[in-house]
C-alpha positions as CSV (number, residue, x, y, z in Angstrom):
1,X,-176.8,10.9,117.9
2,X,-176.7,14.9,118.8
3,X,-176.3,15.7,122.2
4,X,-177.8,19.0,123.7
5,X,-174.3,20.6,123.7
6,X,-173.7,19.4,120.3
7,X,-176.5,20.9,118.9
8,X,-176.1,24.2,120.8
9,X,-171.7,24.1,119.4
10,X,-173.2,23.4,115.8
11,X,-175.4,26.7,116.6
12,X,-173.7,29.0,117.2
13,X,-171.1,27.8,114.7
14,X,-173.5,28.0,111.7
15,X,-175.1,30.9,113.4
16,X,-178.8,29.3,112.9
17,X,-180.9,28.3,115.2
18,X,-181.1,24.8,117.5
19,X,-184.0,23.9,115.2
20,X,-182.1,24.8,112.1
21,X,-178.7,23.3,113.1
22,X,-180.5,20.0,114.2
23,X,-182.4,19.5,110.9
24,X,-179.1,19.8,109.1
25,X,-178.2,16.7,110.6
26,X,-180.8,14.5,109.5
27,X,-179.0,13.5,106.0
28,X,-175.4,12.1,106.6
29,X,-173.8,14.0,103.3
30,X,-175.4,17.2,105.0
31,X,-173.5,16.8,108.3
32,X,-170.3,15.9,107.2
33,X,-170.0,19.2,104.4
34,X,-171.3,21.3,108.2
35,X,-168.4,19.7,110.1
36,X,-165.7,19.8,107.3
37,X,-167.1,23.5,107.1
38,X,-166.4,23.8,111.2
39,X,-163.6,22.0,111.0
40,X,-161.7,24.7,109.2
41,X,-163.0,27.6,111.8
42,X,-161.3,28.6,115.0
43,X,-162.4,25.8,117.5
44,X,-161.0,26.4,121.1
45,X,-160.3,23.7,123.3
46,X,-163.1,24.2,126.0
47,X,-166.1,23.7,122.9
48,X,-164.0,20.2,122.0
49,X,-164.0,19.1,125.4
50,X,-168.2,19.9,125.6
51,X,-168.5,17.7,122.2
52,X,-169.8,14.2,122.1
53,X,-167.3,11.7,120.9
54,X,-168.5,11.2,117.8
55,X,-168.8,15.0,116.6
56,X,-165.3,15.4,118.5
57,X,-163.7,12.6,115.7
58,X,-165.4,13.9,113.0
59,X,-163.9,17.4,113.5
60,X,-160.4,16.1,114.6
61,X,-160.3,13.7,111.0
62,X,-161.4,16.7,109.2
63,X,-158.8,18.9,110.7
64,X,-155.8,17.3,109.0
């Protein structure tokens, strides 16, 4: 589901490591509490445009 550029955005927006940020996406209520959490940070357009389409969605929903 993670590609390498989604894992390195959800990174260095958690500030943990690949490992750690990777792991939090194992459990489904775990990874949508991370990107409702990222959602409500300063995201510039460039680190949308590197996103997956399916962590680019979940972002953009939780952003309204």
């Amino acid at each position: 589901m993670l590609t390498k550029e989604d894992i390195k955005f959800l990174a260095r927006k958690t500030k943990l490591s690949a490992e750690k940020a990777q792991s939090l996406f194992e459990e489904k209520t775990d990874s949508d509490l991370v990107l409702e959490q990222i959602s409500n940070k300063r995201l510039t357009k460039k680190e949308l445009l590197e996103l997956s389409f399916p962590i680019f969605i979940k972002i953009l929903i939780n952003r309204e």
